[in-house]
ROBAKE-94181 format. One line per field, with one value per residue (C-alpha): residue number from 1; residue in one letter; x, y, z. Coordinates in steps of 0.001 Angstrom, whole numbers, plus 524288, in hexadecimal, padded with zeros to 5 digits. Layout:
k: NUM; ... $
r: a; ... $
u: X; ... $
v: Y; ... $
w: Z; ... $
***
This chain:
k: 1; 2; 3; 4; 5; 6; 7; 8; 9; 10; 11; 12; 13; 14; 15; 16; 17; 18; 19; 20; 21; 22; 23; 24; 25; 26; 27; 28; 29; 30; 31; 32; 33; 34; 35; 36; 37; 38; 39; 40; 41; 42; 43; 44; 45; 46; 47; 48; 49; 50; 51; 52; 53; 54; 55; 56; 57; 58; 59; 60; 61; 62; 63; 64; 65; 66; 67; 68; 69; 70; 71; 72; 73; 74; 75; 76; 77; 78; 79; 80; 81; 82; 83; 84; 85; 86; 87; 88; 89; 90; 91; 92; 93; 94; 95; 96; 97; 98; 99; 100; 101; 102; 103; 104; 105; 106; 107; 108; 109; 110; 111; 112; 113; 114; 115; 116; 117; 118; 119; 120; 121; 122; 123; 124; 125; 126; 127; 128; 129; 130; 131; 132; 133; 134; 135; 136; 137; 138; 139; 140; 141; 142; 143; 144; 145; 146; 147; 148; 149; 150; 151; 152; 153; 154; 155; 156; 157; 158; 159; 160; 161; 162; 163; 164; 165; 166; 167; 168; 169; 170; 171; 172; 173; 174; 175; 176; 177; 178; 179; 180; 181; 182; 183; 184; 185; 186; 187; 188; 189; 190; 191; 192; 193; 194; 195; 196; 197; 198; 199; 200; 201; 202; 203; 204; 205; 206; 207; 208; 209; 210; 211; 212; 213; 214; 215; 216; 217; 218; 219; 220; 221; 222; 223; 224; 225; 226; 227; 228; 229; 230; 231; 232; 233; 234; 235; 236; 237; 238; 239; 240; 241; 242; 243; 244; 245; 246; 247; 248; 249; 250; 251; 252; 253; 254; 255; 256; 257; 258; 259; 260; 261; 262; 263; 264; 265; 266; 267; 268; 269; 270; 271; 272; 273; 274; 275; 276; 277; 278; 279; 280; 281; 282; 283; 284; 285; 286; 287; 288; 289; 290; 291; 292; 293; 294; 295; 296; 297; 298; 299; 300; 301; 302; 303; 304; 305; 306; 307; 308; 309; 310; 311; 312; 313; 314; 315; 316; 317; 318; 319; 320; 321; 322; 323; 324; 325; 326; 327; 328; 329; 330; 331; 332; 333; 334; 335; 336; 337; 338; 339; 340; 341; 342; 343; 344; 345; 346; 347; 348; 349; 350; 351; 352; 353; 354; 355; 356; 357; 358; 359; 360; 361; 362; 363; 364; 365; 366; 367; 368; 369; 370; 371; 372; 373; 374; 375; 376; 377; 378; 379; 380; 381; 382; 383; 384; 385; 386; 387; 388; 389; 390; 391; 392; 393; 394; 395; 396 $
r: x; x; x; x; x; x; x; x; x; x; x; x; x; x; x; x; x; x; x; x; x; x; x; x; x; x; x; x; x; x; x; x; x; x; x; x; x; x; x; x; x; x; x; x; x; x; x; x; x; x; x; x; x; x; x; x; x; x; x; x; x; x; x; x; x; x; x; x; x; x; x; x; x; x; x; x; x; x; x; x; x; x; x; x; x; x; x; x; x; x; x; x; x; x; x; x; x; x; x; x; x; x; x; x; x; x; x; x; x; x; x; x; x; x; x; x; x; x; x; x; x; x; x; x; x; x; x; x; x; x; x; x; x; x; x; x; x; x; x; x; x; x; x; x; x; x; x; x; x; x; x; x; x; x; x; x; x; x; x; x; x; x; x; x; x; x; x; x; x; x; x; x; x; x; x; x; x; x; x; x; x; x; x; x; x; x; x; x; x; x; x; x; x; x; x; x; x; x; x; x; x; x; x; x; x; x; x; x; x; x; x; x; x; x; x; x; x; x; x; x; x; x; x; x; x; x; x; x; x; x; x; x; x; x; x; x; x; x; x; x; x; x; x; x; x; x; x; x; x; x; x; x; x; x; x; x; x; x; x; x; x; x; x; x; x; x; x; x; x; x; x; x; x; x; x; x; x; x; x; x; x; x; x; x; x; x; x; x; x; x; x; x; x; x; x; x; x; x; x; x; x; x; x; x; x; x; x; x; x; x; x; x; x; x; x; x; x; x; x; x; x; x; x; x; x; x; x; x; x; x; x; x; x; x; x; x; x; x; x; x; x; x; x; x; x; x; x; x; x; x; x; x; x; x; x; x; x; x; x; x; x; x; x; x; x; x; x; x; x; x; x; x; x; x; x; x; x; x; x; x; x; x; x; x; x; x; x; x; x; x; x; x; x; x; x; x $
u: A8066; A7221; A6A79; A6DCA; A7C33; A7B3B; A7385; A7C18; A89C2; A81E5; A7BCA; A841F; A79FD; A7827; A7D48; A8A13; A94C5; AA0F7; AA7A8; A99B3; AA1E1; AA8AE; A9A7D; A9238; A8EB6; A83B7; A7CCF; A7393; A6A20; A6E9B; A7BD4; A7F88; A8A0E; A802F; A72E8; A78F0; A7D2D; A70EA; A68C0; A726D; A79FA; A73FF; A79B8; A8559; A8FFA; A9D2E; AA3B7; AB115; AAF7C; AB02A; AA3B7; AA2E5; A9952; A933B; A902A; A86A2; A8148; A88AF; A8674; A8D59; A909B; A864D; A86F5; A954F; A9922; A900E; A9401; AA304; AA1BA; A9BA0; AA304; AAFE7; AAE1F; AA864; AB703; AAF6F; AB5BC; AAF14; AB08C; AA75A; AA5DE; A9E2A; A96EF; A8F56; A8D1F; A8F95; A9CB5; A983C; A93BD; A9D8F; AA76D; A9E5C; A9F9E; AAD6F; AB041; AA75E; AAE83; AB9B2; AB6B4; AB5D4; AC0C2; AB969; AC109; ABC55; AB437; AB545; AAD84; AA927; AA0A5; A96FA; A8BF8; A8595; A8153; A8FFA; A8EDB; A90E7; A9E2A; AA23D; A9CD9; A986A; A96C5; A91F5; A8A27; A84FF; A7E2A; A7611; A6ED6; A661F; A6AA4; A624B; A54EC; A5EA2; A61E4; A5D75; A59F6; A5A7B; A58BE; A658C; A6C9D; A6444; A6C2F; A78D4; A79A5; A7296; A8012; A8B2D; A8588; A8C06; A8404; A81D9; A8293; A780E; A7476; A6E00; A65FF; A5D76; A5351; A4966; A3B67; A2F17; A2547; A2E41; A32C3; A2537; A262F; A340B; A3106; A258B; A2FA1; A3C8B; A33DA; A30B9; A3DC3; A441F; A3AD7; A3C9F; A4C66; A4FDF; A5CD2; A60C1; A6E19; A6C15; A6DF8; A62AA; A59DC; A5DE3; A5B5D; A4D9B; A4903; A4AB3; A4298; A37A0; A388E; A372B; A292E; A2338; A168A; A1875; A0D76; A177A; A1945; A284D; A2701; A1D62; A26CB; A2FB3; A36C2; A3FDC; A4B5E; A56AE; A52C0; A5331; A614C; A6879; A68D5; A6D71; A6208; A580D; A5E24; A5E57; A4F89; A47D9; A51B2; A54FF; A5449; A54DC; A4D13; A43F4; A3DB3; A3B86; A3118; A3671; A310C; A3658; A4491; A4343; A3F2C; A4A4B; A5354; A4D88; A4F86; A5FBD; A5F18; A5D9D; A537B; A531D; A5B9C; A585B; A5092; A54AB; A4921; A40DC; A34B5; A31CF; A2E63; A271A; A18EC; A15C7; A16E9; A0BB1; A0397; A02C3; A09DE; A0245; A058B; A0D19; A1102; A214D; A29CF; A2BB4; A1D2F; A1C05; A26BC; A21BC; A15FA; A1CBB; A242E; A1773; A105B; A1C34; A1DC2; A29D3; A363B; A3D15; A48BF; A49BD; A56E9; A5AC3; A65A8; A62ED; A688B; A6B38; A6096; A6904; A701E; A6D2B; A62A6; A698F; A609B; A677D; A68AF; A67AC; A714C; A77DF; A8298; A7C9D; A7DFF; A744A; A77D3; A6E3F; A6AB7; A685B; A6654; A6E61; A6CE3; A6AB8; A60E4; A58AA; A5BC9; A553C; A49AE; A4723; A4799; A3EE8; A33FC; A3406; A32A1; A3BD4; A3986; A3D7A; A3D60; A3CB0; A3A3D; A33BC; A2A20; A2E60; A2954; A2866; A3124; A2D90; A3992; A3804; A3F41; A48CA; A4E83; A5592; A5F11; A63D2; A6364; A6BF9; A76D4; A77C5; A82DB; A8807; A90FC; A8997; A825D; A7641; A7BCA; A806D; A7662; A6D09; A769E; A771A; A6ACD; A66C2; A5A1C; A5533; A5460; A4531; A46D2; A5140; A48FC; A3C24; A45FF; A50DB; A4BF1; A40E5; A48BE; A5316; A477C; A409D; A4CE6; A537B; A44D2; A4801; A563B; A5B08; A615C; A6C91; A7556; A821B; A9059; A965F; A9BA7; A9F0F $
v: AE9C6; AE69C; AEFCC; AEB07; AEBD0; AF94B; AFD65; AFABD; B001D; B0C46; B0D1B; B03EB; AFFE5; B0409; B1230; B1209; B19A9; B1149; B1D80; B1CC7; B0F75; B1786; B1D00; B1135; B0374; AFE40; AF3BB; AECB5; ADEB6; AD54F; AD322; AD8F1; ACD40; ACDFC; ACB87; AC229; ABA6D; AB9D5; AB6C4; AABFA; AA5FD; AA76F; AB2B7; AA75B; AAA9A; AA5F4; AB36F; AAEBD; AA81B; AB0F0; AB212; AB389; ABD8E; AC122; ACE44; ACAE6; AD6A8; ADE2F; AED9F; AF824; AEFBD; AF236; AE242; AE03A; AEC59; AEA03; ADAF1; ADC9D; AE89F; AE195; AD5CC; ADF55; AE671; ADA2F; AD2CB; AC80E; AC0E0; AC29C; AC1D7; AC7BE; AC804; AD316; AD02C; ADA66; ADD8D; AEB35; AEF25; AFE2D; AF825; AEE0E; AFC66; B0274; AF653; AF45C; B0324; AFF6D; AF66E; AFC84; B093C; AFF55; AF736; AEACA; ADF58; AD157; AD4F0; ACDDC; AD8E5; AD249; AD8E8; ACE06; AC69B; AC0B5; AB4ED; AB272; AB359; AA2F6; AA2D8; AAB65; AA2FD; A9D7A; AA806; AA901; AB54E; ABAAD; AC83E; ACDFD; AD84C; ADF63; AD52C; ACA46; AD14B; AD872; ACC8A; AC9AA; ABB45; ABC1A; AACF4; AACE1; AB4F0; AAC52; AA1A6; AA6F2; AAC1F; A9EF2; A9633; AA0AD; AA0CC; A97F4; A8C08; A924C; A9E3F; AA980; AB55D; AC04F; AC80C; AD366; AD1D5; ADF5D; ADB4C; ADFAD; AE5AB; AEE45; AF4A3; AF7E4; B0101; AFCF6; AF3F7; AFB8F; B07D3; AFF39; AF9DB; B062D; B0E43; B010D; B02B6; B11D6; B1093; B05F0; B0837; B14BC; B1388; B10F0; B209C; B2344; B1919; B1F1E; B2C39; B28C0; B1EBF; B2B5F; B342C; B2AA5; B284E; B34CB; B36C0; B2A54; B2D91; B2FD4; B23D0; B1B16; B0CC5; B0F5B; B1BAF; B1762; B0D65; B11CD; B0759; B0944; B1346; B0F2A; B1A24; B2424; B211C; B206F; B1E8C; B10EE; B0EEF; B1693; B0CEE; B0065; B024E; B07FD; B04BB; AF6AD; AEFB9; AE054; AE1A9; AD674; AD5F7; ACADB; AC799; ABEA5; AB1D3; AB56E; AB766; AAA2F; AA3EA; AA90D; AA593; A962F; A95A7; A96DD; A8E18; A98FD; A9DCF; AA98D; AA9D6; AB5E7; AC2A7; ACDD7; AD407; AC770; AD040; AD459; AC627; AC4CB; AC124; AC2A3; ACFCF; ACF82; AC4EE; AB6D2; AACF2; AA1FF; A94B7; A8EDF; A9A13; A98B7; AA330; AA830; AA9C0; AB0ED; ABACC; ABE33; AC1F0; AC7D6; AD137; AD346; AD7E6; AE0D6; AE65B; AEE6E; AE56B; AEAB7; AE128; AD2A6; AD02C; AC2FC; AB9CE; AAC14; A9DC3; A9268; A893C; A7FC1; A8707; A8624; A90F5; A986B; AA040; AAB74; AADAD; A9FF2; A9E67; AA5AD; AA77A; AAF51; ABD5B; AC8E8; AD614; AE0C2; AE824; AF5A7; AF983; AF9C5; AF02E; AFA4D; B02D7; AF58B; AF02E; AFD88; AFD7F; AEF7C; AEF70; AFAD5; AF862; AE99D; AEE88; AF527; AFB5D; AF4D8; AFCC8; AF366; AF86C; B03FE; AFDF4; AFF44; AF2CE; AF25F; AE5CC; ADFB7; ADAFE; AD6B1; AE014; AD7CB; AD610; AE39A; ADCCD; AD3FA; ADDFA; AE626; ADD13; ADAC0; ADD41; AD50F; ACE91; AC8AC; ABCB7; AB71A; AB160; ABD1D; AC696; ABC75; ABE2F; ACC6E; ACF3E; AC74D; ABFEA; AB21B; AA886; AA8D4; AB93B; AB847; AACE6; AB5A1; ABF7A; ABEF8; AB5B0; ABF16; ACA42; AC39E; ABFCB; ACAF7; AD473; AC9EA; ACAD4; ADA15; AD969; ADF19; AD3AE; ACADD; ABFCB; ABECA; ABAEE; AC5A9; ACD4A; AC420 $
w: 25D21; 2621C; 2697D; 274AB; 2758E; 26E02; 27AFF; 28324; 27C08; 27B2C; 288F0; 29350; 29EF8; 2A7C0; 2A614; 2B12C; 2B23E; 2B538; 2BF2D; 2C6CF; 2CD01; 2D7A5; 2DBFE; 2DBE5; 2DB96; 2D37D; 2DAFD; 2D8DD; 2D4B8; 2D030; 2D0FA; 2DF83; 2E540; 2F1CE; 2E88A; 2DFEA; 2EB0B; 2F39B; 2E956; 2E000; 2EBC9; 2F72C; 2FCE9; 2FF83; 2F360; 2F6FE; 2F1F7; 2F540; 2E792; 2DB36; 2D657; 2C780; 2C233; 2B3A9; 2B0BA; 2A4AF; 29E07; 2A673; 2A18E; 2A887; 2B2E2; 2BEA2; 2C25A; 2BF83; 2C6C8; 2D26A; 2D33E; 2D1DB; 2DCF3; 2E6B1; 2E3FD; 2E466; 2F0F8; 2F7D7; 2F52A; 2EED4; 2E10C; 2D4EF; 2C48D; 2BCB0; 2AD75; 2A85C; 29A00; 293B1; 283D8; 28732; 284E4; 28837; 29544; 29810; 297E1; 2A3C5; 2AA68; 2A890; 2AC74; 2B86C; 2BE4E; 2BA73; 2C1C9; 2CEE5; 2CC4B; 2CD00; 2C719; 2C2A0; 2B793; 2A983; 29FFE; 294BF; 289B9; 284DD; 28655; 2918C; 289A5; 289BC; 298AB; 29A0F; 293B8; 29F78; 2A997; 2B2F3; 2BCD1; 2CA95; 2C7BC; 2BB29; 2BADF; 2AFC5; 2B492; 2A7F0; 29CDC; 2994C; 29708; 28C29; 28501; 275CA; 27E2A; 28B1B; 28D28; 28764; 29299; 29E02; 297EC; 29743; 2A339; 2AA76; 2A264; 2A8F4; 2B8ED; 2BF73; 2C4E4; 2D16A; 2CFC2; 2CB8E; 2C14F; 2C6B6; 2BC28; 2B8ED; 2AE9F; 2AA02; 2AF42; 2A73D; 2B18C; 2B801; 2A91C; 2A717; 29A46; 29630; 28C92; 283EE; 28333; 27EFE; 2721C; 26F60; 27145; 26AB1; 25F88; 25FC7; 25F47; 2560C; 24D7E; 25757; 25EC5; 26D65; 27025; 267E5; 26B59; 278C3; 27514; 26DA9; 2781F; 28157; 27A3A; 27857; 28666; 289C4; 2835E; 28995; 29182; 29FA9; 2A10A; 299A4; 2A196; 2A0D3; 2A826; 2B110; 2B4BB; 2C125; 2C1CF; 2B351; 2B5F1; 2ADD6; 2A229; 2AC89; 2B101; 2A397; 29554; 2978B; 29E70; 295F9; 28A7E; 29302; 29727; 28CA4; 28019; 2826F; 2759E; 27D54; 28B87; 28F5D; 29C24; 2A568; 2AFBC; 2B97D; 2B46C; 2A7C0; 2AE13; 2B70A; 2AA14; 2A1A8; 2AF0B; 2AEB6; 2A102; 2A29A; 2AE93; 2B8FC; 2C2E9; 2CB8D; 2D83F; 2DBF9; 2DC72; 2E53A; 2E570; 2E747; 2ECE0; 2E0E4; 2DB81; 2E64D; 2E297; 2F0F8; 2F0E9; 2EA39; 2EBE7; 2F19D; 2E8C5; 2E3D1; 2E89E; 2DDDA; 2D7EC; 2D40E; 2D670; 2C970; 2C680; 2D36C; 2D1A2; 2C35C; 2C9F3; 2D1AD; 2C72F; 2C11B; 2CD5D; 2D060; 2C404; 2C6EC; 2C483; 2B9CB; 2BBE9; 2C139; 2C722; 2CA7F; 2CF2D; 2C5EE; 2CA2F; 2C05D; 2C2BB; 2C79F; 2D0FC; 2DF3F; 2E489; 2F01B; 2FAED; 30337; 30FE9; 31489; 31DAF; 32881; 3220A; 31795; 3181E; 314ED; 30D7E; 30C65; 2FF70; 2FD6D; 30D47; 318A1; 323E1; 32D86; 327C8; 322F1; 33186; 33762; 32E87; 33094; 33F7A; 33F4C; 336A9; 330C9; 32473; 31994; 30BC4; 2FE71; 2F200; 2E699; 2D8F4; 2DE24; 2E88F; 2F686; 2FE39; 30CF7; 31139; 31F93; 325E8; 3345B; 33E50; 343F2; 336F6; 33984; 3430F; 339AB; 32C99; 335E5; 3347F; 326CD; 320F5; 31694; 31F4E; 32B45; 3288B; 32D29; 3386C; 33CA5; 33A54; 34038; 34D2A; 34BBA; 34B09; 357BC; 3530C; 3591D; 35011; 34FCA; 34C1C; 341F5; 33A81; 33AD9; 3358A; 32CCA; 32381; 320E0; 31F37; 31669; 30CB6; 30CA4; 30A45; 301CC; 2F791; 2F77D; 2F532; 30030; 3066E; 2FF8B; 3074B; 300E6; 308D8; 2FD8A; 3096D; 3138F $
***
């Protein structure tokens, strides 16, 4: 057994407890039905048709869970197969789904190079995989021969600036622990932790919680014997080499180089939003939503037929701050920026609902044509490059 799969037998991640199911939902990006369709099909999914979904590297079972809920409660048709090495994972899973009662699920204990034999699928997750990989090229590839040719991955990758003082301590604890089980590599690792110097990068570093919250995590972060980082022009080059390219970022502010400074003429996107990263320095994690190549590129919110959903706020209490101020807070990775918004843009936020469509909330909110265009299209933008605004038809 490699290190690798002996890590995860002995330590399942991440750390859930399968009766927590009747308490909670674990949401979250990528993978949410609204997310991946906003960003891989233009908010304009048919979901009377079954969409098929891969689960690769799927772990406890945060993505499969989260994707078969939604899919489950919103009536919509769906079959998933779940592939992980893990068989001490693949059990959590399993008893997740179980404790909901969620059905359409094909478990399969594996690998997700194997991933094209199961295909094609509409939607492929693998959230916290390929950066683990003995070749991660190799996964890129296998996952770019299962999509389907118009359909999309969505992805999360580690990044390097944001993990500031991972790497130096997982040589050393890795050199430190050789030949020891995983408990007492666990059990060492701890120790030596414990005696680093309060001036240490890692614990200067607020943005790295996962070996507060449980051994799992302590193991995942600080243990890992297979953990390679990517800066965004590494992960669009890795993407180009399988045939795909980035659909998608939900929090596209961040890879914005004009938060910063003015972009040089010329300069093409990828160079700008490694800048970008490197000017930021806190993103510990890209996630994207990837394309084949030579798929079609889809744009939401394009027609008035498509419909907005907020995230993570209610219409009414972003409608009253909005109409009151012009301007709203958005925490990301620890820095709160100040968004402008114009006023009027309360009227229409009022109305969303996952239901109405443009059309509608255009009507509702009683605009002129030359107020809604000075508007909405604003607002969509700028809440759609925080995350806070998806179009999907998942509800309607």
């Amino acid at each position: 057994m490699t290190d690798v799969a002996a890590q995860y037998e002995a330590f399942p991640y991440p750390e859930r407890d399968p009766k927590d199911e009747k308490a909670r939902l674990i949401t979250g990006s990528p993978s949410h039905p609204l997310e991946l369709d906003h960003h891989l099909f233009g908010g304009q999914r048919d979901w009377s048709v079954t969409i098929r979904i891969l689960v690769a590297g799927g772990g406890t079972g945060d993505a499969l869970i989260q994707l078969a809920q939604v899919l489950t409660s919103a009536g919509r048709a769906y079959e998933i197969t779940y592939i992980d090495l893990s068989t001490a994972s693949r059990k959590v899973a399993e008893a997740r789904a179980k404790t909901r009662g969620l059905k359409g699920i094909t478990f399969i204990t594996g690998s997700l190079l194997d991933a094209p034999q199961y295909g094609p699928f509409d939607y492929i997750d693998c959230c916290g995989v390929l950066h683990h990989l003995p070749e991660p090229q190799d996964g890129f590839d296998a996952l770019a021969a299962a999509v389907a040719p118009e359909g999309g991955i969505g992805l999360m990758v580690y990044a390097p600036f944001g993990r500031s003082g991972v790497y130096p301590l997982q040589d050393a604890f890795g050199a430190l622990t050789q030949g020891l089980s995983p408990q007492q590599k666990l059990a060492r690792a701890k120790a030596m932790f414990k005696a680093l110097p309060e001036g240490h990068p890692f614990k200067r570093n607020p943005h790295l919680v996962d070996h507060k919250q449980s051994d799992a995590g302590f193991y995942d972060l600080l243990l890992h014997s297979q953990d390679r980082p990517y800066r965004i022009d590494q992960l669009s080059q890795s993407l180009s080499n399988s045939g795909l390219a980035i659909g998608g970022l939900p929090q596209a502010f961040l890879y914005d180089l004009e938060r910063f400074t003015q972009r040089p003429d010329g300069m093409d996107d990828v160079t700008a939003m490694a800048l970008a990263e490197k000017l930021d320095g806190t993103i510990k994690t890209h996630v994207v939503y990837a394309r084949l190549k030579s798929s079609s590129p889809k744009v939401a919110g394009q027609s008035d037929r498509a419909v907005p959903h907020l995230k993570g706020v209610s219409a009414g209490a972003l409608a009253k701050v909005v109409a009151s101020t012009g301007e709203i807070p958005v925490t990301l990775n620890g820095v709160t920026h100040k968004v402008s918004l114009p006023k009027q843009a309360g009227r229409v936020i009022a109305g969303i609902d996952g239901r109405r469509d443009i059309a509608a909330l255009r009507a509702g909110a009683g605009l002129d044509p030359l107020a809604w265009a000075a508007t909405w299209p604003k607002t969509s933008r700028t809440l759609e490059q925080f995350g806070l605004l998806l179009y999907s038809r998942l509800l309607t």
